[in-house]
Each structure stands twice: as C-alpha cells, then as structure tokens.
Backbone of each chain as ProteinMPNN parsed JSONL, in Angstrom:
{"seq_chain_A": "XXXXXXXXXXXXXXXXXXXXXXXXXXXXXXXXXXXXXXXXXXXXXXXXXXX", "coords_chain_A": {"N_chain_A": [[-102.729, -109.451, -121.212], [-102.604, -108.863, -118.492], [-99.79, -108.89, -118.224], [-99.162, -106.593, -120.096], [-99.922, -104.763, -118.721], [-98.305, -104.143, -116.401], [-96.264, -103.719, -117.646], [-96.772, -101.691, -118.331], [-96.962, -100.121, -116.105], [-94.416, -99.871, -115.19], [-92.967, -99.202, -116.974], [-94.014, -96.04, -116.706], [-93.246, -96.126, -113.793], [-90.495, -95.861, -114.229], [-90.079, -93.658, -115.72], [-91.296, -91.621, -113.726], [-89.115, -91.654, -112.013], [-86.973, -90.644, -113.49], [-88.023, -88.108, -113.837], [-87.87, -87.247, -111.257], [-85.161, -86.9, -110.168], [-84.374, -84.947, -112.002], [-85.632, -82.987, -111.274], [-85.961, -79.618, -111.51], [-85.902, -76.386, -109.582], [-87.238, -72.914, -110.464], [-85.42, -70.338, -109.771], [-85.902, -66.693, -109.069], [-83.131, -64.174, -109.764], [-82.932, -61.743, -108.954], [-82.384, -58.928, -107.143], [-80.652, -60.227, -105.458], [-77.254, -60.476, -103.676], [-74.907, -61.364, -105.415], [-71.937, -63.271, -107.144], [-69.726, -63.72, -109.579], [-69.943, -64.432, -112.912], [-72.52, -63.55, -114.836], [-72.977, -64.914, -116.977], [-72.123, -67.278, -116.258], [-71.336, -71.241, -116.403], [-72.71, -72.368, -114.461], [-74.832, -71.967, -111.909], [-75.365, -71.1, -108.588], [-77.902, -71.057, -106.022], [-77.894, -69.936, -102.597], [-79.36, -70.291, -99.948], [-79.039, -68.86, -96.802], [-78.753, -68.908, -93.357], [-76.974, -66.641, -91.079], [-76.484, -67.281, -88.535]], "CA_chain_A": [[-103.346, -108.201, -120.742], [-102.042, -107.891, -117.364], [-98.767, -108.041, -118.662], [-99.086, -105.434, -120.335], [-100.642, -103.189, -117.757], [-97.316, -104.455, -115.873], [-95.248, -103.222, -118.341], [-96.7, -99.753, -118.925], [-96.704, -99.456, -114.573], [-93.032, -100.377, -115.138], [-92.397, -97.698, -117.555], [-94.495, -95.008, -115.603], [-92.199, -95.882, -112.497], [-89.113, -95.389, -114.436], [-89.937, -92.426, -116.224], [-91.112, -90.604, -112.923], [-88.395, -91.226, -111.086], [-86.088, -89.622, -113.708], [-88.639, -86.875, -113.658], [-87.904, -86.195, -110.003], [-84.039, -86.332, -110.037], [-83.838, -83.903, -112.579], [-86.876, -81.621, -110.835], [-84.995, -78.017, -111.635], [-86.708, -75.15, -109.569], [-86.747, -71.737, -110.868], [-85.485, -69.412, -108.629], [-85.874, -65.282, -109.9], [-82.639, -64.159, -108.651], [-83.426, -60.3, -108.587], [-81.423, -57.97, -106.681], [-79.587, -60.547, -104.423], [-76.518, -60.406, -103.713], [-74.117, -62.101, -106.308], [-70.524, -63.213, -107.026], [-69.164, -64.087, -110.636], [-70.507, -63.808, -113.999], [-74.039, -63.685, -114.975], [-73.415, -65.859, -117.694], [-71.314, -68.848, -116.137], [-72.377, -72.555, -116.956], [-73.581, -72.943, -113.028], [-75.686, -70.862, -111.024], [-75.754, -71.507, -106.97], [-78.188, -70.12, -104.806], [-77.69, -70.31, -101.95], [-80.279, -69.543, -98.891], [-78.761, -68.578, -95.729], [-79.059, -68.072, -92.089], [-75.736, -66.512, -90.286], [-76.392, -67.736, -87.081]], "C_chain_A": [[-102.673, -107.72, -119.458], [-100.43, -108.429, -117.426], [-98.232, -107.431, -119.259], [-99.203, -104.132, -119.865], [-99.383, -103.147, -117.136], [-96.139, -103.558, -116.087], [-95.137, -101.714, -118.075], [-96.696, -99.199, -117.064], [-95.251, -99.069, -114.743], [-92.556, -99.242, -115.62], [-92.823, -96.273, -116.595], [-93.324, -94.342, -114.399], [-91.052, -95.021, -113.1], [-89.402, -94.191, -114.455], [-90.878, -91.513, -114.883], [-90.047, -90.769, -112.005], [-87.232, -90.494, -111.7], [-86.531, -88.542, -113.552], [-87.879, -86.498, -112.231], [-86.673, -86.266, -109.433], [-83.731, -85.26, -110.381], [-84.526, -82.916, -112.277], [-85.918, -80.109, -110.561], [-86.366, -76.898, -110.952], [-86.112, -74.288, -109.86], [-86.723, -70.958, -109.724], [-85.208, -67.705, -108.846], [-84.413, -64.918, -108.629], [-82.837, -62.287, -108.076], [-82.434, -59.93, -108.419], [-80.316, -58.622, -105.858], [-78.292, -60.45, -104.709], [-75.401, -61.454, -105.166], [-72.539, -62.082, -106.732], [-70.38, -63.95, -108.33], [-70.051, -63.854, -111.345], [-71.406, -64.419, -114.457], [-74.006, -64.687, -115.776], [-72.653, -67.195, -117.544], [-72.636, -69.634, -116.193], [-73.42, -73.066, -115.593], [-73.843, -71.886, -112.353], [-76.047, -71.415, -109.627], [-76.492, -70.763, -106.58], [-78.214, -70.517, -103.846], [-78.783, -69.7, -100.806], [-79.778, -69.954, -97.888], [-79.088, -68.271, -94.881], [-77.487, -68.211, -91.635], [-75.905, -67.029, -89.527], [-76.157, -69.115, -86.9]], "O_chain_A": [[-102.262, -106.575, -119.27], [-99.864, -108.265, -116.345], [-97.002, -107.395, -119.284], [-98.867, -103.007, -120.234], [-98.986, -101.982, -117.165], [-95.386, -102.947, -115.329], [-94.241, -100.916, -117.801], [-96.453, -98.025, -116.785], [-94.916, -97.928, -114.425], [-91.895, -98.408, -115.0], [-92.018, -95.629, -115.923], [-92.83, -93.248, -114.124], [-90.694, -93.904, -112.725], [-89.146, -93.475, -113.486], [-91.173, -90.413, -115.352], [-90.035, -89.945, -111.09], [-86.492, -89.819, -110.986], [-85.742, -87.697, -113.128], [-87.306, -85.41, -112.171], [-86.614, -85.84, -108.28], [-83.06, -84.483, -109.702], [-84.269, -81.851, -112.839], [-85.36, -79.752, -109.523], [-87.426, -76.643, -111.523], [-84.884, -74.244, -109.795], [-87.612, -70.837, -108.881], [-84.005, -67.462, -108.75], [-84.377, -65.131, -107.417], [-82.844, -61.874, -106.916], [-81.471, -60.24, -109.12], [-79.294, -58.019, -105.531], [-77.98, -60.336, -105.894], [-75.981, -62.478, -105.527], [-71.914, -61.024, -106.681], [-70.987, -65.02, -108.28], [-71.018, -63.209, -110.94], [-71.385, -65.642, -114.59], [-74.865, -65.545, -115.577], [-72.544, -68.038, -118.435], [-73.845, -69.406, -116.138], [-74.422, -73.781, -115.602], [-73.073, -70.932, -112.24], [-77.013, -72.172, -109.536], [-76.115, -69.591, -106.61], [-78.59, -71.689, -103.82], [-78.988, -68.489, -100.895], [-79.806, -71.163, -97.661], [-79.839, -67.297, -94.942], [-76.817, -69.243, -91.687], [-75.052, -67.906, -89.664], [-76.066, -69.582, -85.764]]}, "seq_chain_B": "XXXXXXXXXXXXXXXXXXXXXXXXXXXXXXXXXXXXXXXXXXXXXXXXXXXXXXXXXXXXXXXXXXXXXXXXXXXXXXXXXXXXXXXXXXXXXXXXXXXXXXXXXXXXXXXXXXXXXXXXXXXXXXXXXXXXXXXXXXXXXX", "coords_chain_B": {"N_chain_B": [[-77.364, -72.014, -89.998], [-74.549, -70.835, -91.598], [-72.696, -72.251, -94.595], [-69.688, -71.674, -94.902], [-66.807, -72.397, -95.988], [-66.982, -74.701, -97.436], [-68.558, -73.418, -99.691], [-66.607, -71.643, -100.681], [-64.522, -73.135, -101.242], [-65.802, -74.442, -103.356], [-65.949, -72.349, -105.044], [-63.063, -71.73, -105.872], [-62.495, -74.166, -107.108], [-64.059, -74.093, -109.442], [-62.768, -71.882, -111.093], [-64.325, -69.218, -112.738], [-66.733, -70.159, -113.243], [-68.712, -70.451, -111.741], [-71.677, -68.866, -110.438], [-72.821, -67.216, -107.992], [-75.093, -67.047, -105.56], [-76.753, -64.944, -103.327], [-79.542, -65.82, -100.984], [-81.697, -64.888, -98.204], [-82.14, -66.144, -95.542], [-83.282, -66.145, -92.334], [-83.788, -67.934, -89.613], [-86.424, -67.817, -88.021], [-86.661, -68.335, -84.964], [-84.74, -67.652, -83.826], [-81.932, -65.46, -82.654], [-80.408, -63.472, -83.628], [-80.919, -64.059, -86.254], [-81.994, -62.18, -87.796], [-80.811, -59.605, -87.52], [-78.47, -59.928, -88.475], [-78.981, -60.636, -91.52], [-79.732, -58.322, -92.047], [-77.24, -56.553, -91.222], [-75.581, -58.052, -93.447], [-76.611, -56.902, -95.657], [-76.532, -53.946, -94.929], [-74.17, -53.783, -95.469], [-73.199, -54.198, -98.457], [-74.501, -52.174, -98.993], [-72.831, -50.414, -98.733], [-70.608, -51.054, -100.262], [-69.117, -53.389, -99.133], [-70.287, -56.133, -99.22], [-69.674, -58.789, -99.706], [-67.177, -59.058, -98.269], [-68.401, -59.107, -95.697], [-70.3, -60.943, -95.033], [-68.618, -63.172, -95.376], [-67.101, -62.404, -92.655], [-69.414, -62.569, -90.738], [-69.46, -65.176, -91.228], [-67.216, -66.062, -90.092], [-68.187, -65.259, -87.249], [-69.857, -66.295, -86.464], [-71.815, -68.084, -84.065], [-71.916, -65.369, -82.79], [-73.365, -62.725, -83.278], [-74.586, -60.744, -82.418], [-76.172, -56.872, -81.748], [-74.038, -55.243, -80.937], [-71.756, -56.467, -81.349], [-71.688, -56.807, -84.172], [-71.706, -54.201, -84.757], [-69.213, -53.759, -84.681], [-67.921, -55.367, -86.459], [-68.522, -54.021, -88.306], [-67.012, -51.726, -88.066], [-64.422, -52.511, -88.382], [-64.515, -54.066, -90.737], [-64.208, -51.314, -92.552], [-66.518, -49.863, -92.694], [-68.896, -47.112, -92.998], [-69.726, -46.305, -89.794], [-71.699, -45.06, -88.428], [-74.352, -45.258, -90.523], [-74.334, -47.587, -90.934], [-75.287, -48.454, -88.826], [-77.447, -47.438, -88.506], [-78.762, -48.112, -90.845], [-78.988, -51.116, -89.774], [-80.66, -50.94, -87.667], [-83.292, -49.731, -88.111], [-84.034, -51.392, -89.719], [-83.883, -51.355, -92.763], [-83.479, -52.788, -95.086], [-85.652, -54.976, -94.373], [-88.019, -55.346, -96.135], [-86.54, -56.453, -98.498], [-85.677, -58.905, -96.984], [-87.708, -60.344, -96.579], [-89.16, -60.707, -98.863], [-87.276, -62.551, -99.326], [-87.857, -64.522, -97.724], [-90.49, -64.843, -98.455], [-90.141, -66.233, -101.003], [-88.732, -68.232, -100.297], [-90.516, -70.043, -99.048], [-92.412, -70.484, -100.772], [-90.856, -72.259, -102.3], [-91.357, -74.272, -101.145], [-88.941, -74.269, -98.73], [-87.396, -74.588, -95.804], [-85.195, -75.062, -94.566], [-81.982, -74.459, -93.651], [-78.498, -75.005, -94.446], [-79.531, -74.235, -97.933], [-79.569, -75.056, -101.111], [-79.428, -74.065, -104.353], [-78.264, -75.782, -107.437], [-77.777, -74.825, -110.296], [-80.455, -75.0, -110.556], [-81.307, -77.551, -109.332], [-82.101, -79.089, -106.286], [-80.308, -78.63, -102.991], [-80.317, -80.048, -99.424], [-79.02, -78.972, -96.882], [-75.915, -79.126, -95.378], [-73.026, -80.686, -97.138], [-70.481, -83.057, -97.97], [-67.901, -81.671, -99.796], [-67.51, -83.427, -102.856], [-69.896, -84.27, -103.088], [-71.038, -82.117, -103.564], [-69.315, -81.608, -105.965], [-69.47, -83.483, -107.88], [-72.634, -83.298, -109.061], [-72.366, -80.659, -110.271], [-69.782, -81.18, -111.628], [-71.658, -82.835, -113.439], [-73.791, -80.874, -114.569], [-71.901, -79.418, -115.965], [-71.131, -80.925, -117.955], [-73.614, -81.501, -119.259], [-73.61, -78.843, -120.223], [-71.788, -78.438, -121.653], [-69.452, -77.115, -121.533]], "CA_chain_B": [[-75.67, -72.248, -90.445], [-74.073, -70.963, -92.742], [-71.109, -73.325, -94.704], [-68.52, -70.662, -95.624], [-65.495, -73.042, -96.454], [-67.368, -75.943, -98.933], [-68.623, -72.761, -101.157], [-65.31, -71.153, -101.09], [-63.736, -74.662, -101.912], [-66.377, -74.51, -104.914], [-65.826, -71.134, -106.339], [-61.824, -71.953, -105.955], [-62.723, -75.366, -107.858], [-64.253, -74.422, -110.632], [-63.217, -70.395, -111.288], [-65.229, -68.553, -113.698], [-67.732, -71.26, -114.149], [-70.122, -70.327, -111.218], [-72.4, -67.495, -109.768], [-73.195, -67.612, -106.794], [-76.362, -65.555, -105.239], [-77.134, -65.759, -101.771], [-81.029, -65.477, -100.704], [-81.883, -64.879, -97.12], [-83.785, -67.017, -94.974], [-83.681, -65.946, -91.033], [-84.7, -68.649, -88.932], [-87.441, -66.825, -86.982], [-86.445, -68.348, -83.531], [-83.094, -67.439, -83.66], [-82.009, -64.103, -81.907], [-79.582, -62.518, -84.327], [-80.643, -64.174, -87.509], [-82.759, -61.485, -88.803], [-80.092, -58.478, -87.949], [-77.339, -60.453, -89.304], [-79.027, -60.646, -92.957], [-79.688, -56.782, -92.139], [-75.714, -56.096, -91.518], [-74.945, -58.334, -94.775], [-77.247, -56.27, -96.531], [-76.464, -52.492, -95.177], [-72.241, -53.38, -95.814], [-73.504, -53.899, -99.138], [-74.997, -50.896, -99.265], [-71.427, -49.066, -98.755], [-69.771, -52.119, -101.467], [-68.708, -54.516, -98.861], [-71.435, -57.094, -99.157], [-68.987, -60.083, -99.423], [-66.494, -59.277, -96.968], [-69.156, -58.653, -94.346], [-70.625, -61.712, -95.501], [-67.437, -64.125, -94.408], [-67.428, -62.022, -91.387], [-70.477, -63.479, -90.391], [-69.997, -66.544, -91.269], [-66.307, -66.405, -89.042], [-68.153, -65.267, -86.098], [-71.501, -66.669, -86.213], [-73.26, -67.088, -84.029], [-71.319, -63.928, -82.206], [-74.074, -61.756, -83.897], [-75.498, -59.385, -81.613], [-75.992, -56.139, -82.85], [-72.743, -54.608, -80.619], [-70.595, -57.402, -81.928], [-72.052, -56.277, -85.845], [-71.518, -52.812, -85.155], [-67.876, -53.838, -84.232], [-67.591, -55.665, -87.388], [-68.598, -52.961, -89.714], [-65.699, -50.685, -87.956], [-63.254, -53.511, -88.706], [-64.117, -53.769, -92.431], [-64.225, -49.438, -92.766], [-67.348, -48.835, -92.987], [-68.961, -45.747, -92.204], [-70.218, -46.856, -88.498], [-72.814, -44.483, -88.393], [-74.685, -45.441, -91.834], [-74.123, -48.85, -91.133], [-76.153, -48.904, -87.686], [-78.75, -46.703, -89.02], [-79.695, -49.218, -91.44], [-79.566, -52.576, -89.27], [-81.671, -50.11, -85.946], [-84.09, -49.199, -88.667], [-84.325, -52.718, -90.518], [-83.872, -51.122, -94.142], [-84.034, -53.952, -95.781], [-86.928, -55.658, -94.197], [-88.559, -55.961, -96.87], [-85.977, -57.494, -99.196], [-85.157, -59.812, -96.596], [-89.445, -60.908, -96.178], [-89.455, -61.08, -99.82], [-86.727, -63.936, -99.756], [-88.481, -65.595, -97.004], [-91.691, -65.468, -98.998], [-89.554, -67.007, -101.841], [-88.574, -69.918, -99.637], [-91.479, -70.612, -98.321], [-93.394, -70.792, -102.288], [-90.934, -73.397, -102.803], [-90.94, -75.612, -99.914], [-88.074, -74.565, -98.131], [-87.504, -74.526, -94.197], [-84.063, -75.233, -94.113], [-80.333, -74.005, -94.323], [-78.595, -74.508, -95.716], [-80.185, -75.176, -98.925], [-78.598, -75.07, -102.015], [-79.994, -74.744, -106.027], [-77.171, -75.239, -108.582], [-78.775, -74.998, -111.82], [-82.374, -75.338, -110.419], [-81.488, -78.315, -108.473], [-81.889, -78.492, -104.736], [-79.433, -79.8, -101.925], [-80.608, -79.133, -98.288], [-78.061, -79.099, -95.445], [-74.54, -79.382, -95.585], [-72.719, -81.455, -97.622], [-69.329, -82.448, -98.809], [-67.145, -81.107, -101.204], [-67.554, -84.572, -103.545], [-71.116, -84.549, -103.277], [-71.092, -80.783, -104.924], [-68.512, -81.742, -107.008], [-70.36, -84.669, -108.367], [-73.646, -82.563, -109.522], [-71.428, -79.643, -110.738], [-69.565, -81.895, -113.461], [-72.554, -83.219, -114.904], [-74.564, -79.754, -115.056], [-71.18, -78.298, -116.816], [-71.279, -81.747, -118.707], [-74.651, -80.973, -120.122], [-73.649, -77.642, -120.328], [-70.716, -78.666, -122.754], [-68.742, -76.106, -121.282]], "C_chain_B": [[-75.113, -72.131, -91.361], [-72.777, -72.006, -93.045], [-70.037, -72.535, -95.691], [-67.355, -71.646, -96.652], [-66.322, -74.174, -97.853], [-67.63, -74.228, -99.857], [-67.477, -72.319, -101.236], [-64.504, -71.89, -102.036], [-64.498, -74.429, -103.367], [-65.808, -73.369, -105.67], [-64.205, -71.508, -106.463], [-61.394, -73.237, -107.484], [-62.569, -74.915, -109.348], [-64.076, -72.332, -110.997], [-64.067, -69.896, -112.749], [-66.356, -69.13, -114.096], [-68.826, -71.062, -113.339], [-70.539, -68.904, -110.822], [-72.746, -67.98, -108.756], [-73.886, -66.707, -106.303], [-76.572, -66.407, -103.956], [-78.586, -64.944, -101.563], [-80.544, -65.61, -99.271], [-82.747, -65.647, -95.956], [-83.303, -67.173, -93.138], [-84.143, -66.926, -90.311], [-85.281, -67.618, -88.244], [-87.236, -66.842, -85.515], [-85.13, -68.194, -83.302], [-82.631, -66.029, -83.559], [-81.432, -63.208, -83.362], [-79.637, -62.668, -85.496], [-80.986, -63.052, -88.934], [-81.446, -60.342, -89.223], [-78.776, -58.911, -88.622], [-77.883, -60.12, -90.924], [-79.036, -58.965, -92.99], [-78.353, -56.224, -92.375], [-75.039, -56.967, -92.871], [-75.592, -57.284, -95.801], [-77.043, -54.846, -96.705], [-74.766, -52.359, -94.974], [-72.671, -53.354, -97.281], [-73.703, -53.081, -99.781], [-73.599, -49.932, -99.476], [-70.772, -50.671, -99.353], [-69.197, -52.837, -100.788], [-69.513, -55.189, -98.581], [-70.172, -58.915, -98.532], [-67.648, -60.258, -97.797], [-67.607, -59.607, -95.568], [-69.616, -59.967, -94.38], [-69.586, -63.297, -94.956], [-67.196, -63.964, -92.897], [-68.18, -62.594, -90.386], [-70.207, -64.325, -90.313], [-68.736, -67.121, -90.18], [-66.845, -66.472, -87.819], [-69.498, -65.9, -85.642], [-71.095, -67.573, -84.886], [-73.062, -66.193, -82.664], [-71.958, -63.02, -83.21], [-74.678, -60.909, -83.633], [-75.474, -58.167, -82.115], [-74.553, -55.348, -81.838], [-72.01, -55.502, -81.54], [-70.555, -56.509, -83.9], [-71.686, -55.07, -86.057], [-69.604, -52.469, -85.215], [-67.432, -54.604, -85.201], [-67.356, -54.763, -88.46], [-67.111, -52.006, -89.397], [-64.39, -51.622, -88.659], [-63.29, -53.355, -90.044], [-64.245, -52.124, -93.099], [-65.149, -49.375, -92.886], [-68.004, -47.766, -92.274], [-70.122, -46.663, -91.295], [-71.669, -46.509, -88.045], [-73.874, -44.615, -88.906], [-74.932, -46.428, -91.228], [-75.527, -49.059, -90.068], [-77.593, -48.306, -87.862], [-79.419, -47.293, -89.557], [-79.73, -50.492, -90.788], [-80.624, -51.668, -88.166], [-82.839, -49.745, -87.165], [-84.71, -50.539, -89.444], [-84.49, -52.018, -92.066], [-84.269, -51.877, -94.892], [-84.805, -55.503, -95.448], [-87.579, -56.561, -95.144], [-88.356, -56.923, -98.202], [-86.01, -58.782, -98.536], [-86.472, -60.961, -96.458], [-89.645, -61.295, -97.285], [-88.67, -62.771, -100.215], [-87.283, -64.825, -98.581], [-89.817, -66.205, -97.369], [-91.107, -66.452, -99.79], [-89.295, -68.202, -101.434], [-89.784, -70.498, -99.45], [-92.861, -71.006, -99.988], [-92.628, -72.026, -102.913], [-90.384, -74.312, -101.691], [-89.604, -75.45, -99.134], [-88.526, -74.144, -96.913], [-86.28, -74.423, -93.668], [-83.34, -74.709, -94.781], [-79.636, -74.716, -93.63], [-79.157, -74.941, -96.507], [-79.447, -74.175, -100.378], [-79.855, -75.335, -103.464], [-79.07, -74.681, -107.316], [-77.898, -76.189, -109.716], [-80.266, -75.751, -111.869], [-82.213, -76.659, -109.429], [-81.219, -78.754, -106.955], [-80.53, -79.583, -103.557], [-79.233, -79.047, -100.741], [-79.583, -79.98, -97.602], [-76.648, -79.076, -96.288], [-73.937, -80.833, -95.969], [-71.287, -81.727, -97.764], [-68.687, -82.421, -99.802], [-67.628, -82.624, -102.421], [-68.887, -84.685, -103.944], [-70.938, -83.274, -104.251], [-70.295, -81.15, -106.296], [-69.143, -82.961, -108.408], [-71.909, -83.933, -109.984], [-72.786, -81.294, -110.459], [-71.3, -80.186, -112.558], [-70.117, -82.505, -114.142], [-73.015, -82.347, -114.9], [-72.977, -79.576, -116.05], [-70.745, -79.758, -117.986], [-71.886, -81.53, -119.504], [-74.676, -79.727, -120.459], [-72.478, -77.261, -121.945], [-69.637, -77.765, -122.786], [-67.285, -76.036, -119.85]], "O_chain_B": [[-74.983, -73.074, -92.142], [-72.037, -72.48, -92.182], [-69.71, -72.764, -96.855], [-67.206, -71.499, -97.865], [-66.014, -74.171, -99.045], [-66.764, -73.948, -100.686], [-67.053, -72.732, -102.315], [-63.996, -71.574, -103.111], [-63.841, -74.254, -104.393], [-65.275, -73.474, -106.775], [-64.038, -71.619, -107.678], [-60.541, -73.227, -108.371], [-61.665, -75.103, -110.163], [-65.065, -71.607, -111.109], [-64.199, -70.66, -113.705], [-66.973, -68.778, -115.102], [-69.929, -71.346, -113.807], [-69.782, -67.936, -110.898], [-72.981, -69.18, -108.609], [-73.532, -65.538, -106.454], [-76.588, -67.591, -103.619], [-78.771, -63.768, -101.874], [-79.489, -66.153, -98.943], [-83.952, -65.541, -95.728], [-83.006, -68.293, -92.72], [-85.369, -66.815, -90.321], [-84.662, -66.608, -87.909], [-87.465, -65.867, -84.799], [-84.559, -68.802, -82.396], [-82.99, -65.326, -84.503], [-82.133, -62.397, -83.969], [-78.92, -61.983, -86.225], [-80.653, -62.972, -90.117], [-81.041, -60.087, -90.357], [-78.124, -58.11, -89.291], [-77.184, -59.337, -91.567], [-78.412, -58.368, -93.867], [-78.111, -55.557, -93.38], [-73.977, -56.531, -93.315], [-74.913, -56.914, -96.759], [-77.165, -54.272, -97.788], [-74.154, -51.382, -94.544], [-72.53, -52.185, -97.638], [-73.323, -52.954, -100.945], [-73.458, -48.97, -100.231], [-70.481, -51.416, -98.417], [-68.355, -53.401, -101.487], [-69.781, -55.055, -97.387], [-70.05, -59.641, -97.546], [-67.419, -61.053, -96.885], [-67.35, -60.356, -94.626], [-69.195, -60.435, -93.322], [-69.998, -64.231, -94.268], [-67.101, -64.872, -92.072], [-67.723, -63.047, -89.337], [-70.533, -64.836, -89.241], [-68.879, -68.159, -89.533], [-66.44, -67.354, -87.061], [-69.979, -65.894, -84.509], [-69.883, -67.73, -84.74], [-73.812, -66.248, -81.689], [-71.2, -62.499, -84.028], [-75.339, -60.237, -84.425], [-74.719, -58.093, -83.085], [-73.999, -54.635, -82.675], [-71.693, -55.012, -82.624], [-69.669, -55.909, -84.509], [-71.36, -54.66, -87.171], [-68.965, -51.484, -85.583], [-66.222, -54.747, -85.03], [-66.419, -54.683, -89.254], [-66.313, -51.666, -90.27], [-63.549, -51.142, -89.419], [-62.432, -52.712, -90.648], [-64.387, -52.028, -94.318], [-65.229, -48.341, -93.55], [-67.739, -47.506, -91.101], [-71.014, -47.395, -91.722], [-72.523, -47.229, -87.528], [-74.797, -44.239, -88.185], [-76.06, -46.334, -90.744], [-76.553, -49.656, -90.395], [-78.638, -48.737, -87.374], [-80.607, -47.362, -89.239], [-80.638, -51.187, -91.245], [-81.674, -52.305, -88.087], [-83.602, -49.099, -86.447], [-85.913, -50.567, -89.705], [-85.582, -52.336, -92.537], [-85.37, -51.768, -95.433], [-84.666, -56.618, -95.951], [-87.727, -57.783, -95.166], [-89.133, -57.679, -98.785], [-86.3, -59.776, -99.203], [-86.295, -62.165, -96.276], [-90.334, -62.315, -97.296], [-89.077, -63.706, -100.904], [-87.01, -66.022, -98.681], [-90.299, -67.287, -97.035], [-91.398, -67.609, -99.483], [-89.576, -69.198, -102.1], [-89.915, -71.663, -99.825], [-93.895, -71.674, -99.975], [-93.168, -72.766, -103.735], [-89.298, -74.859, -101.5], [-89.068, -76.518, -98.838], [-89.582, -73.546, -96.709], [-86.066, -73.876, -92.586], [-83.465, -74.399, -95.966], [-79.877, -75.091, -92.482], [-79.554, -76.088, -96.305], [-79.013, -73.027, -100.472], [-80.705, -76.209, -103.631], [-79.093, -73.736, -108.105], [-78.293, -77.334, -109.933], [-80.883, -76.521, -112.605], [-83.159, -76.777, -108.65], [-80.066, -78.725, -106.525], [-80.154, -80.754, -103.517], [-78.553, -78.032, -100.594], [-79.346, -81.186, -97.678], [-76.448, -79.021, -97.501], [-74.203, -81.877, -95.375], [-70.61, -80.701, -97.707], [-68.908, -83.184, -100.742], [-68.731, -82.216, -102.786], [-69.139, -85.155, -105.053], [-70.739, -83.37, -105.462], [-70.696, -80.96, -107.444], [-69.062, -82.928, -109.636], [-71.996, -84.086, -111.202], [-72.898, -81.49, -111.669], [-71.836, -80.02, -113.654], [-69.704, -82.893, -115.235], [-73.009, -82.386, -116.131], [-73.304, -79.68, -117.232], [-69.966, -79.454, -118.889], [-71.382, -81.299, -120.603], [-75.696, -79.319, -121.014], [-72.42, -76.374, -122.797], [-68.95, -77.577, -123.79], [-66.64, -75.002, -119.676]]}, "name": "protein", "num_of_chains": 2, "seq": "XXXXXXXXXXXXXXXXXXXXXXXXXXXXXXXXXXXXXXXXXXXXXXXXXXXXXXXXXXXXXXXXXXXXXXXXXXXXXXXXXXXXXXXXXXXXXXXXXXXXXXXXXXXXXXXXXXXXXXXXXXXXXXXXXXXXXXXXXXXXXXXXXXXXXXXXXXXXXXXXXXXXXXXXXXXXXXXXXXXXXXXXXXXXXXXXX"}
C-alpha cells in the first residue's frame, strides 16, 4: 500500500515538472511592432525597456 | 535594458525562421523609459519603427527627450510630427495596454523574452537561445 502511494507521488512529481518546463504563455500579439514573417516556425516577444 | 546585439545575433542565426514582436514595458522609476517607448512608437508612425528602435538601444540610456528629438532628425524624420507625438504621449495608451499585458502574466522584468510561449527573463547568451530555438524548430519539423 504505501508503496504504491510512493509510486503514484513519484509519478505526480515527474509529470509536473515536465508540465512546468514546457508552461507556453499566450501572448496576443496585436498591433506591436514586428519583424519577419507571420508565419515563421518561432515567434519572440520580446518586452522592453530602452533605458 | 534593452539586449540589441544577442537578438540581432538571433535573427542573423536563424533567417526567415523567426518573428520577432517587441511589447513595451517602461520601468516606472526610470526617467526616460516611458518617452523612449513613445519615440519608438511615433518613428513608427512615419515607417521607421526599427531603425529608431536600434537607435535607442545604441544610446540608451542617453534618452532625454532633446537627445530623441535629435535622433529622429538623424534618421529623417519629419521633426515636427515626431515631437508632437512623444510631447503629447500618443501612444499612451498602447504603451499602458502592454504594461497591463505584463503585469496579467507575471512579468516585472526586462528583459523578458517568450519564444514560442516560453519565457526567459534577463539577459542571456547566445547558446542558451540557441539551445531552446532548435528544439521549438525541432518540434516544429521545420
């Protein structure tokens, strides 16, 4: 019994920590500014301060 | 701070393969950060967004608004136009909208970085981008 509960912690762990490498936010990009083509394979945004 | 040279290095890297969008995010205690996104935003307005944009990022943080108004003459634009919209804050409210945007998803800092949804705050280098890159265009199969 409790190594089974062991187990399924075990799995849990794993499977959130791939969850929170691969954590993708969406970001709307709207009107900002932009450089190359809408449909390349990678999309940067980038949030800036000049100073 | 912006990091002019690593994205350059990227778009050079990998051509045609990225976009690149720049959001705005002002530190608030920082004198010139706001009218700076203002003068990237009203060269824009007359089609030099990007030049003006390196500009910045050469002279930062030489951003006052004389210095800015002495940029825009440098890259042609009309001088007059130009100052009208940073002395007026034109795009205020674009620039409030990308600070709401940061601030809905946890950001605070720049730089911060999302290539293909995934985040990477501060400055980094080239190897680290490069790293993330060729497995998104891995899984991308492209």
């Amino acid at each position: 019994m409790l190594k089974q509960l062991l187990a399924c912690i075990f799995v849990l762990l794993l499977f959130g920590n791939a969850l929170a490498e691969e954590k993708k936010t969406e970001i709307p990009i709207g009107d900002s500014p932009s450089l190359g083509p809408a449909d390349a394979p990678i999309t940067i945004i980038e949030f800036i301060d000049f100073q | 701070m912006a990091v002019g040279p690593i994205v350059k290095q990227i778009l050079q890297t990998y051509p045609g393969k990225i976009r690149l969008v720049i959001k705005n995010y002002p530190y608030k205690y920082r004198d010139f950060s706001k009218i700076a996104a203002e003068a990237s935003l009203a060269a824009r307005d007359q089609g030099k967004y990007w030049e003006m944009h390196d500009m910045l990022i050469s002279h930062s943080p030489k951003l006052d608004r004389t210095s800015l108004i002495a940029y825009a003459g440098e890259l042609g634009l009309e001088v007059k136009k130009f100052t009208e919209s940073i002395d007026s804050g034109r795009h205020m409210q674009e620039i409030e909208g990308d600070l709401k945007l940061a601030e809905s998803i946890d950001l605070y800092n720049t730089p911060t970085f999302y290539i293909n949804g995934l985040q990477i705050v501060g400055e980094r280098p080239m190897n680290f981008f490069k790293k993330i890159i060729d497995e998104q265009l891995n899984q991308s199969g492209k």
